[in-house]
C-alpha positions in Angstrom: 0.0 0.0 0.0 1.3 3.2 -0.8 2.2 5.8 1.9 2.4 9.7 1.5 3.2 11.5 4.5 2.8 15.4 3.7 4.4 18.3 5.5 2.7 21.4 6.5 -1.2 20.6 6.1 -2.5 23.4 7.4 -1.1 25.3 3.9 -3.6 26.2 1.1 -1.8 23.5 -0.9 -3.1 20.6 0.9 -6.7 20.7 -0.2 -5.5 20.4 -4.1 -3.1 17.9 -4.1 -4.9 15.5 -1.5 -7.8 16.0 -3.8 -5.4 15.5 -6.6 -4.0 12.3 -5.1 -7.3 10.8 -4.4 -7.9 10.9 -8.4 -5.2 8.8 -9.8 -6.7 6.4 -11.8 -6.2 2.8 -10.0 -5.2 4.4 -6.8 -8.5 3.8 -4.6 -6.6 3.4 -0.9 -3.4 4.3 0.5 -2.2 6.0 3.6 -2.2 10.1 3.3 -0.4 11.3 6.8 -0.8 14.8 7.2 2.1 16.9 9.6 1.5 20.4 11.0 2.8 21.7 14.4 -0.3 23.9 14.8 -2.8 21.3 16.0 -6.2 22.9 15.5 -4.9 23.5 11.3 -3.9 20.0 11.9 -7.6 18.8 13.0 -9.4 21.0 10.5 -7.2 19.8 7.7 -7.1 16.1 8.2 -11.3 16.3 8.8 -11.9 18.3 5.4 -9.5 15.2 3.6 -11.5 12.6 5.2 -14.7 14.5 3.7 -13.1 14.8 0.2 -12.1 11.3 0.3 -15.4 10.0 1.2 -17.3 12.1 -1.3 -14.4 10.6 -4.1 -15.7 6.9 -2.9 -12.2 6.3 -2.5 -10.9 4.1 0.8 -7.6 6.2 1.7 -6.3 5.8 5.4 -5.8 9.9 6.5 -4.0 9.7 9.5 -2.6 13.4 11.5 -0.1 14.1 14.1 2.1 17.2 15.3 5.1 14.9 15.2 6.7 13.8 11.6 8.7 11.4 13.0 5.8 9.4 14.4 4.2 9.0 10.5 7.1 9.2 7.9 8.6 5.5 8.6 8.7 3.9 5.4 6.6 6.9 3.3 6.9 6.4 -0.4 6.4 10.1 -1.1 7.2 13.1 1.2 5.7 16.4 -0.5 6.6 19.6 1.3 4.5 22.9 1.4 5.7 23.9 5.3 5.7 27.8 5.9 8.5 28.6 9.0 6.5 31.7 11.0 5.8 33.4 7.7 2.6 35.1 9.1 4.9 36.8 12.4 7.2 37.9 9.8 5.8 39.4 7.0 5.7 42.8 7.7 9.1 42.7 9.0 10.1 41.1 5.3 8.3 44.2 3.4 8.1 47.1 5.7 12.1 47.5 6.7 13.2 47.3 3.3 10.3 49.5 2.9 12.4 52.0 5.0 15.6 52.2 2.8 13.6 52.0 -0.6 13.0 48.6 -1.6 9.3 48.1 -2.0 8.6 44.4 -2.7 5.1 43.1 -3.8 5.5 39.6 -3.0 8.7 39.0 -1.5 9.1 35.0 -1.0 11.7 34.1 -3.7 15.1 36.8 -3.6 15.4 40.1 -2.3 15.5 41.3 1.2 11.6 39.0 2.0 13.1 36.0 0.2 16.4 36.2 1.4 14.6 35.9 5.4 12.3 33.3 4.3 15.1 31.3 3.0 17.3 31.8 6.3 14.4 30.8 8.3 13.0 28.0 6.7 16.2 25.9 5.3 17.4 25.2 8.9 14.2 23.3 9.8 14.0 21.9 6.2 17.3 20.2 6.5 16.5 18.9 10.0 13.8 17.3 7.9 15.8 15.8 5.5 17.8 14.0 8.6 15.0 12.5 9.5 13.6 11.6 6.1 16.8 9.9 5.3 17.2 7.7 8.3 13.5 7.0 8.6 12.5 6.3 4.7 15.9 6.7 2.5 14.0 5.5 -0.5 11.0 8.4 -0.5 10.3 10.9 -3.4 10.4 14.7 -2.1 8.7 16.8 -4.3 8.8 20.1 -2.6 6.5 23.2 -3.0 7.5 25.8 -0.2 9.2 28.4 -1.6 11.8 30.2 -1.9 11.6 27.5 -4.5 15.3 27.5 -5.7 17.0 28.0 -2.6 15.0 25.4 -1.1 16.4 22.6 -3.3 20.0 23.8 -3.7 20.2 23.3 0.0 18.7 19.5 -0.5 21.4 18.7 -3.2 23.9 20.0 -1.6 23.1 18.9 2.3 21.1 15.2 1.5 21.1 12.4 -0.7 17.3 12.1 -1.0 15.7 11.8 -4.0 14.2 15.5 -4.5 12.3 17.5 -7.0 11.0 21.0 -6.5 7.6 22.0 -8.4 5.5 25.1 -9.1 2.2 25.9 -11.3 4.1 29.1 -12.9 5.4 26.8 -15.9 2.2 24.9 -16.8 0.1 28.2 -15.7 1.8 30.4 -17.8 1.5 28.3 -20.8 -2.5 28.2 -20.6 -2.1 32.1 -19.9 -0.3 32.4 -23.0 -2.8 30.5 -25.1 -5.3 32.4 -23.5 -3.6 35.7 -24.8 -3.0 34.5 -28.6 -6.5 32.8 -28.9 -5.6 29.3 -29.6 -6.3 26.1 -28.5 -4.1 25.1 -25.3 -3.6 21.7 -27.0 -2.7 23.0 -29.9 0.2 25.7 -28.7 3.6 24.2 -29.6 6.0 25.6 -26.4 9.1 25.0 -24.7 10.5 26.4 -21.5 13.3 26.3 -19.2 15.1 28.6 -16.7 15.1 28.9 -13.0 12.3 28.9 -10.9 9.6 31.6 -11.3 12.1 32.7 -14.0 11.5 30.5 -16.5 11.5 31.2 -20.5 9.3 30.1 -23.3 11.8 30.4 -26.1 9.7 28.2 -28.5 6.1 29.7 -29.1 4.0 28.3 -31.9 1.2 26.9 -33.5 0.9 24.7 -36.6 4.3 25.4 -37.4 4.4 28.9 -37.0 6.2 31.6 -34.5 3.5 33.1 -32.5 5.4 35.7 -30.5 5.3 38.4 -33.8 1.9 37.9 -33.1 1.9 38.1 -29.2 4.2 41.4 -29.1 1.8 43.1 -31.6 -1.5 42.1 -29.8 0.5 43.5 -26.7 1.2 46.7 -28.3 -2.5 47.4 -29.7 -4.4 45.9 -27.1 -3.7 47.8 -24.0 -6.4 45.6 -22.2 -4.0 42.6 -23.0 -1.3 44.6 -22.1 -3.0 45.8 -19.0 -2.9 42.2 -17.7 1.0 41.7 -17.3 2.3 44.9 -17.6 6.0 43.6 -16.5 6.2 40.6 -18.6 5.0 42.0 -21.7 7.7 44.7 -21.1 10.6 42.4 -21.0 9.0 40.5 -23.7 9.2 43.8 -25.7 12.9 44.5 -24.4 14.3 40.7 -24.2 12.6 38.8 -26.7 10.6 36.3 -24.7 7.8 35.9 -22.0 8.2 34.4 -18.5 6.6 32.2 -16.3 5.2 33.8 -12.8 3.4 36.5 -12.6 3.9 40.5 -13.2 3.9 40.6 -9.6 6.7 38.5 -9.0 8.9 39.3 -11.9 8.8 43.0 -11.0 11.2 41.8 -7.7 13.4 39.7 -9.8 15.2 42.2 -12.2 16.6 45.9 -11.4 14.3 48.1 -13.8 10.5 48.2 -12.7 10.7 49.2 -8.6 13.8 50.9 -7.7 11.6 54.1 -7.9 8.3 54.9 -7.0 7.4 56.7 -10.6 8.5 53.7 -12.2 6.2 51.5 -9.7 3.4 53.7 -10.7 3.9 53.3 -14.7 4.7 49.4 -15.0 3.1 47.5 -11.8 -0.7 47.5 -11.1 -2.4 45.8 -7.6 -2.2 42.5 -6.6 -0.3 40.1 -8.3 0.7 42.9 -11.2 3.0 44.2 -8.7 1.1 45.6 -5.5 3.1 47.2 -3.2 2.8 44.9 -0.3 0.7 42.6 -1.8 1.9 39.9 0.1 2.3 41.6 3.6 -1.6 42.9 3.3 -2.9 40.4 2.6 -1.5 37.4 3.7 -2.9 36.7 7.6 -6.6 37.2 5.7 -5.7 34.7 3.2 -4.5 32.0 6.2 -7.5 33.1 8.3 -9.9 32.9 4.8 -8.6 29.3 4.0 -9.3 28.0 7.8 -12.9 29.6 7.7 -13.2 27.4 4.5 -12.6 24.3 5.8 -14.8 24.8 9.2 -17.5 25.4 6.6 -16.7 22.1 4.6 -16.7 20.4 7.7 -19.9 21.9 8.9 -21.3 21.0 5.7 -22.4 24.7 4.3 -20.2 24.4 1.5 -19.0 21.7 -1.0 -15.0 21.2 -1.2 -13.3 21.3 -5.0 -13.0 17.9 -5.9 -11.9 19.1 -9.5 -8.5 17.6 -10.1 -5.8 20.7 -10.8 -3.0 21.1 -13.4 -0.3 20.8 -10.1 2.6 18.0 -10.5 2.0 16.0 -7.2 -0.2 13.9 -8.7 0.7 13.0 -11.9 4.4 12.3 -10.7 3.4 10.1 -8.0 0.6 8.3 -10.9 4.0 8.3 -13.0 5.9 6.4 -10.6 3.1 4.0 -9.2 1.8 2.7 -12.2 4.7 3.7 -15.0 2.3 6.0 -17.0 4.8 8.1 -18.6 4.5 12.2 -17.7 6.2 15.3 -19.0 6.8 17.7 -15.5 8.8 20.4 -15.1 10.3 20.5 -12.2 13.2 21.8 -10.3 16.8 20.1 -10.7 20.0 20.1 -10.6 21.7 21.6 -13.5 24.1 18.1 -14.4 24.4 20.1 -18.1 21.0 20.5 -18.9 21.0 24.2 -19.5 25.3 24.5 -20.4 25.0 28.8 -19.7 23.9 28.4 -16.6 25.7 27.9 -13.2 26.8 23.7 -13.6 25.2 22.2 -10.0 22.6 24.6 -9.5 19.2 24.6 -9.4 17.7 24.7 -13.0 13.8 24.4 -14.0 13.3 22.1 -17.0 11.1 19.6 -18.9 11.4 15.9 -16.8 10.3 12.7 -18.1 8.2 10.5 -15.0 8.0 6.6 -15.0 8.6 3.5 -13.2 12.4 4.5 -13.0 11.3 8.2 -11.0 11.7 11.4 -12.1 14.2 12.1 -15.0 15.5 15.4 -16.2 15.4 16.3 -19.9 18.6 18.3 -21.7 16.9 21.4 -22.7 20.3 23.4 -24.2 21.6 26.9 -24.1 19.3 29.7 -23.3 19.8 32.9 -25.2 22.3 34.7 -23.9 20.5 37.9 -22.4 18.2 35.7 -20.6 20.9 33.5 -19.4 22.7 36.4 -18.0 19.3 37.3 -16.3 18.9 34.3 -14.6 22.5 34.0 -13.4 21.6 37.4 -11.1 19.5 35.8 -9.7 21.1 32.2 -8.9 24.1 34.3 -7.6 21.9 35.4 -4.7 20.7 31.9 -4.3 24.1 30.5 -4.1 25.6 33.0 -1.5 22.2 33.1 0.9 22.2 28.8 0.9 26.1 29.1 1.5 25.3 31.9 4.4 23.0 29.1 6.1 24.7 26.0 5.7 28.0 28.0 6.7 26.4 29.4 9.7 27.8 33.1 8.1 25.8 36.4 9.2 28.6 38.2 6.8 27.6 36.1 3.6 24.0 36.8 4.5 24.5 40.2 4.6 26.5 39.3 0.9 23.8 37.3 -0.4 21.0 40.5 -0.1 23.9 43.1 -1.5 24.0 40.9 -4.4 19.9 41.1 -5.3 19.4 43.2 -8.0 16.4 45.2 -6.8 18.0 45.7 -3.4 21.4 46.4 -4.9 19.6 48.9 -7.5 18.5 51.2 -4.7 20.8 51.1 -1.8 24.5 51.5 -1.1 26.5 48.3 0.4 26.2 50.4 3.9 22.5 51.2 3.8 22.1 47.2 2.9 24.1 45.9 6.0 22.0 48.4 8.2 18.7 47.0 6.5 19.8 43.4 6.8 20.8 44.1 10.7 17.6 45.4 11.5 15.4 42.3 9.1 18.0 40.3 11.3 17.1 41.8 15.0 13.5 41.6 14.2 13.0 38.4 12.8 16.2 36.6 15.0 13.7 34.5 17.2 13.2 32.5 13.9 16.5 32.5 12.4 19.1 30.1 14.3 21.9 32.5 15.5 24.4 33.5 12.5 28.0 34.0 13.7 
């Protein structure tokens, strides 16, 4: 019998891919054990799973406890989506950077928000890993807790488990895009690879033809289109190709679109277009929001989603199981698969799934200007999961002078004296740095 054990079930992830899981084709039972060290999220979870399995007919075991240790013995599959005291924190991750200049909108992949995420989250998450090696050496990881790229560079480089880190941006973004150019999503011909959240689509076609003429006119004449992802469709205009992610996020990623208010104002819109503070607003609603959800599922006001989604959990573990062959893209280690970028790094490409587990594909060189774009950022990645596994306040303090929004606005002083005070506020949840 099959045994999943995930981490962090209070998150809004759980209710999609236990759903998810619960629809493979062939898989009617198994044991789901849902973790979380908040025990009332705990109980509300595991008792809205029980309700979606029993309304899929299916026979899966759902068992919950506070400790991981008691439940991931011998787990086939460990999938990942815990959040390290990221409600406490986030207005400490937007509103000192806030103070010297650097106004993030989302702030949980690099810059000053991602940076602290990462320094407070890979500790635990490699204590994990300990325990996921000596209690079931053989399990998949597929991880979703972000910062996405971090998060796996530290789990090549700290464990030998077998690990893959996923995302929606890639898959989303490609039914955004066909959405945009009016064509059948079956029938758009795409390829895309990159880093995490950063990833390109440097093939766009259908029947045989380059659509992005097409997509950079439509953006220039429809200003309704244009209206929609104001950030990508500028570097599409300015670098040739679109991105994965959203507006929002890509706004944080690259030097140009927020190291001044005015230019806030003229390329980034609310929400995930590039809302200042996006994140920090809104976030505690969202958590509070998702628990009010699942009372009401459980009370039986409402009816959960039993739709199965376009996330990866499910179709790699179906890959694996019953060696139906899947295309994922996931997050690797670059072994050559994208030559101009960083060799042993994290890269995001195409991966084959069968019987033999989860296999990367060679994608090639990136164009070069897009290549260069993701190497800012994998730079910070590097020196931040080198600060933590080195125990180093000084290559912490190196890893946010390196960002290129942060780095775009303040001087290598006024960065130390931001990351000092991110560091004072947020230290009960960082182990000490020396």
């Amino acid at each position: 019998m099959i045994k999943i054990t995930y981490l962090g079930a209070g998150s809004a992830f759980a209710p999609t891919l236990s759903k998810d899981i619960f629809q493979i084709p062939g898989l009617d039972e198994g044991e789901l054990c849902l973790v979380d060290i908040d025990p009332e999220r705990l109980r509300l979870s595991r008792e809205a799973t029980e309700i979606v399995n029993k309304k899929l007919g299916k026979k899966w075991k759902v068992a919950a406890s506070t400790d991981r240790r008691q439940v991931m013995a011998d787990s086939d599959f460990i999938i990942n989506t815990i959040e390290v005291s990221g409600v406490k924190t986030v207005k400490h991750d937007y509103e000192i950077p806030l103070k010297y200049g650097v106004d993030q909108c989302i702030g949980d992949t690099i810059g000053p928000g991602g940076i602290m995420k990462a320094l407070r989250t890979i500790p635990p998450w490699l204590e994990i890993l300990r325990d996921a090696q000596e209690l079931c050496p053989d399990a998949n990881i597929l991880n979703y807790t972000n910062p996405m790229s971090m998060m796996m560079l530290a789990t090549f480089r700290a464990s030998e488990m077998r690990a893959v880190g996923l995302c929606h941006s890639v898959q989303g973004t490609s039914m955004t895009l066909a959405d945009y150019l009016e064509v059948p999503y079956e029938e758009l011909e795409w390829r895309c690879a990159g880093i995490n959240h950063m990833a390109w689509f440097t093939q766009l076609a259908h029947s045989g033809k380059d659509m992005y003429p097409i997509l950079k006119e439509k953006a220039k004449k429809d200003k309704e289109l244009y209206e929609r992802d104001p950030v990508k469709f500028e570097v599409l205009f300015h670098m040739g190709y679109f991105v994965t992610e959203s507006s929002g996020h890509m706004s944080e990623y690259l030097p140009y679109f927020r190291k001044r208010p005015e230019l806030i104002d003229k390329y980034c819109r609310e929400g995930y277009r590039g809302g200042r503070g996006f994140y920090s607003r809104n976030w505690p609603q969202w958590r509070e929001d998702l628990d009010e959800t699942r009372r009401r599922i459980i009370r039986g006001e409402i009816e959960p989603d039993l739709e199965r989604s376009v996330e990866y959990a499910s179709e790699i573990i179906e890959g694996i199981m019953f060696d139906r062959r899947k295309v994922i893209h996931g997050n690797v280690l670059n072994t050559g698969l994208i030559p101009n970028l960083p060799q042993n790094e994290v890269v995001e490409v195409a991966c084959l799934v069968d019987r033999h587990g989860i296999s990367p594909i060679y994608f090639g060189e990136l164009p070069p200007q897009l290549a260069a774009l993701n190497r800012s950022n994998m730079a910070v990645y590097d020196m931040a999961v080198r600060a933590i596994m080195n125990n180093s306040y000084e290559m912490a303090e190196q890893a946010l002078m390196l960002d290129p929004l942060t780095s775009a606005v303040c001087s290598l002083a006024e960065i130390r004296e931001m990351f000092a005070e991110l560091y004072e506020a947020e230290k009960d949840y960082i182990p000490r740095l020396e």
